[in-house]
C-alpha positions, 0 to 999 in steps of 0.5 A: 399759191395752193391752187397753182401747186394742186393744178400742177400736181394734178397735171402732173399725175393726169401726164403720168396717168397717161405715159402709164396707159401708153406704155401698158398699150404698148406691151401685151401678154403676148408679146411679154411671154415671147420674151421668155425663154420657154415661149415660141410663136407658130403660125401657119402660113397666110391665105394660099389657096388650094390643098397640097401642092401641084403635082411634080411640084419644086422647092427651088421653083414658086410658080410650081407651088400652091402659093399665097395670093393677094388675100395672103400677101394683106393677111402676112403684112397685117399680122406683122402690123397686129404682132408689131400693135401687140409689143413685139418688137424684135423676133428671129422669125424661120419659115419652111422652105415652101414660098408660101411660108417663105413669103408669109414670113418676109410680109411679117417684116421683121427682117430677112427668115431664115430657113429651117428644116424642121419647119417643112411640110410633111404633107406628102408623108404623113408617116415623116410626123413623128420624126419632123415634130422631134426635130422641131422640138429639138431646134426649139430648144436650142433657139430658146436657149440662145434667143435672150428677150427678142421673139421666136416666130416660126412659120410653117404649115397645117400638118406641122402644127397639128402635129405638134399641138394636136389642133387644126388651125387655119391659114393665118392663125398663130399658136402661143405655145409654152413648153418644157426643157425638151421642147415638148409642149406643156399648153398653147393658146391660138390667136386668130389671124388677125385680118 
């Protein structure tokens, strides 16, 4: 009888020893800061080959654009599936309106992106920096403000993220960064895309 009571104990704690492990595997650091309200996630649109856009270039046109290719369309779904592995399982994701960050944003497949301004590319004016990185900080607040546990996902481009963390980060990458009730950034750590 006590052997029978010490086998189904040790079931019992061998079965809770590994719901604890799933559920520990299920959340990471990433995905619990991205609950908080001071935490976004940056990303730099996936693999498009190139620099700059073509000359004469439209927003409203994609085939006049530098867009994302094969490569960039794989990279896009994987970091949706790495950031789905990670515990984020719920984000508001906005993109640039370029169609690289636009389809870089529908592959993560966390639902329809929505677009927003302050996440354009200023690549052309480089004097627009100052002005964009305001902008972006002010639309972060008000998106912490109101974003309860579900992620902040923003896709966006090179010169934006430089401009806002002071790094360069390559196509793919994604910044967790943490900042004030400004919007400011108070320290960011990158995350490799994953592919």
């Amino acid at each position: 009888m006590i052997k029978r009571i010490q086998s189904s104990l040790l079931k019992w704690l061998m079965l809770g020893v590994v719901m604890t492990g799933s559920f520990q595997a299920s959340a990471s650091e990433l995905s619990e800061s991205l609950k908080k309200s001071d935490a976004v996630l940056l990303m730099r649109h996936a693999l498009a080959p190139g620099i700059g856009d073509p000359a004469g270039y439209k927003l409203q046109d994609c085939k006049s654009q530098r867009n994302l290719d094969a490569t960039g369309r794989a990279q896009a779904q994987k970091t949706g599936q790495w950031l789905k592995a990670q515990g984020v399982g719920n984000a508001l994701v906005f993109t640039s309106a370029w169609c690289r960050c636009k389809e870089t944003a529908e592959n993560l497949a966390f639902g329809t992106p929505v677009l927003e301004p302050s996440l354009n590319s200023f690549f052309d004016d480089m004097r627009q920096g100052p002005q964009s990185n305001a902008n972006l900080q002010k639309f972060i607040v008000g998106q912490l403000k109101s974003k309860g546990d579900k992620a902040l996902i923003l896709v966006t481009h090179h010169v934006n993220i430089a401009e806002f963390t002071g790094e360069n980060v390559g196509s793919g990458d994604m910044v967790l960064a943490k900042v004030n009730s400004a919007g400011k950034l108070v320290s960011f750590k990158i995350y490799p895309n994953p592919s």
